[in-house]
C-alpha positions in Angstrom: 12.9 3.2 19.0 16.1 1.5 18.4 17.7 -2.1 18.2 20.7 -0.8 19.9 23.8 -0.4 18.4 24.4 -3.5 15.8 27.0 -1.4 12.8 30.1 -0.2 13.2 32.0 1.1 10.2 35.6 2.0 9.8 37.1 4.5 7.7 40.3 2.9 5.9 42.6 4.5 3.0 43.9 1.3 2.3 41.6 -1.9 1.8 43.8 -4.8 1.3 45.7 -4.2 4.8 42.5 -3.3 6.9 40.9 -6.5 5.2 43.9 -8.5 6.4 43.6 -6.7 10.2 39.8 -7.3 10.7 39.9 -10.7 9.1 42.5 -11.3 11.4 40.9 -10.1 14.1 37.5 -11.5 13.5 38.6 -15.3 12.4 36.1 -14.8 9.3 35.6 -14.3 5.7 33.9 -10.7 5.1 30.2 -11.7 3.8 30.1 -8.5 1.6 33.2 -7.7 -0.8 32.9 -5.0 -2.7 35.5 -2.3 -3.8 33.2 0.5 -2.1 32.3 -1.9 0.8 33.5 -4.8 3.1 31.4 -6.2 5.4 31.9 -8.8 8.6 29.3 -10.0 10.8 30.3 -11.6 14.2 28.8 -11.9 17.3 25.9 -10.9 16.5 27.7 -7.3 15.1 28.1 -5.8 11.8 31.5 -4.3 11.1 32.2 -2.4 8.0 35.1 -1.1 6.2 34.5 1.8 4.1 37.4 2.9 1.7 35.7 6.1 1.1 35.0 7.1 4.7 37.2 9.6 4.7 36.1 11.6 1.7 32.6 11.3 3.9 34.1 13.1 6.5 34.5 10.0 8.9 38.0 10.7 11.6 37.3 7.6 12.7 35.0 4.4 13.4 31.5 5.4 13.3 28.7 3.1 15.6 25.7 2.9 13.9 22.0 2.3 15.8 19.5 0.5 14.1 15.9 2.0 14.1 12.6 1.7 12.8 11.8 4.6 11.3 15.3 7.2 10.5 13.9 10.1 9.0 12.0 10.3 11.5 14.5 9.4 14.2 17.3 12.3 12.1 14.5 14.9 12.5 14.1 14.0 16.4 17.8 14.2 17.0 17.9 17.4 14.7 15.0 19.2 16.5 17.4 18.4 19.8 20.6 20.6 18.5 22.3 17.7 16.2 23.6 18.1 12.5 23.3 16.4 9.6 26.5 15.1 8.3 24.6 12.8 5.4 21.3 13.0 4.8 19.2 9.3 4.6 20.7 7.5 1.6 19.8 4.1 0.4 23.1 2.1 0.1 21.9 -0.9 -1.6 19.0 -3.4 -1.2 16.3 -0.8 0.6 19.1 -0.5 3.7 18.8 3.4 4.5 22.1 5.0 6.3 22.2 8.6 7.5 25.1 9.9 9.9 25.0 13.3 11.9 27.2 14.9 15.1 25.6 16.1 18.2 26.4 19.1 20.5 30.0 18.0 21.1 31.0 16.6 17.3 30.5 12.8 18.3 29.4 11.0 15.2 26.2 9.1 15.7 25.1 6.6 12.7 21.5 5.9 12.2 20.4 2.7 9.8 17.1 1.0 8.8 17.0 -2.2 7.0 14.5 -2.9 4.7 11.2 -3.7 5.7 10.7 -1.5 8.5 
C-alpha cells in the first residue's frame, strides 16, 4: 500500500545555484541543510536536492512513493520484471530509501519513514 507520491529528489552538480532556483521557486527556507542533502517541504511535498545523485545514477528528478513496508514492496515490483538500482538504505533517522527502474528504465523511488 502506498501514500502516494510525497518525495521528489533532484539530481544537481552544483548546490549553491539549485539552492538559489528551488528556494526561489518554492518561497522557503530548505528545513534540511546538509552538504549531502537539502530538503524543502511545500504543499504538502517533499523536494530534495541531492548533490550526489548523479554518481547514484540519477538522469534526472526521481518521484519517490511512500509505503508501508519497502522491502517488501522492492520484492513485489522485482518479482514483476523491475531492477534494483539501490537496494533499501537507511539515510538517517530510521527513513529507508531504495530506487529501481521498470520494464522501460523509468526510475521509480520507494521510501518508508520510521515507524512503519
Amino acid at each position: 500500500m502506498t501514500a502516494g507520491v510525497q518525495t521528489i529528489i533532484y539530481p544537481v552538480k552544483d548546490l549553491a545555484r539549485a539552492k538559489a532556483v528551488f528556494g526561489a521557486l518554492l518561497g522557503t527556507e530548505p528545513y534540511a541543510d546538509e552538504p549531502y542533502y537539502v530538503g524543502y517541504k511545500d504543499a504538502g511535498q517533499d523536494v530534495g536536492l541531492d548533490p550526489n545523485g548523479h554518481a547514484k545514477g540519477m538522469t534526472g528528478p526521481v518521484a519517490y512513493w511512500h509505503v508501508d513496508d519497502i522491502h517488501a514492496t522492492q520484492q513485489a515490483l522485482v518479482a514483476a520484471g523491475a531492477e534494483v538500482l539501490q537496494d533499501v538504505a537507511d539515510v538517517g533517522g530510521g527513513r529507508l530509501i531504495a530506487s529501481l527502474k521498470d520494464a522501460e528504465g523509468n526510475p521509480i523511488g520507494l521510501l518508508q519513514d520510521p515507524g512503519k
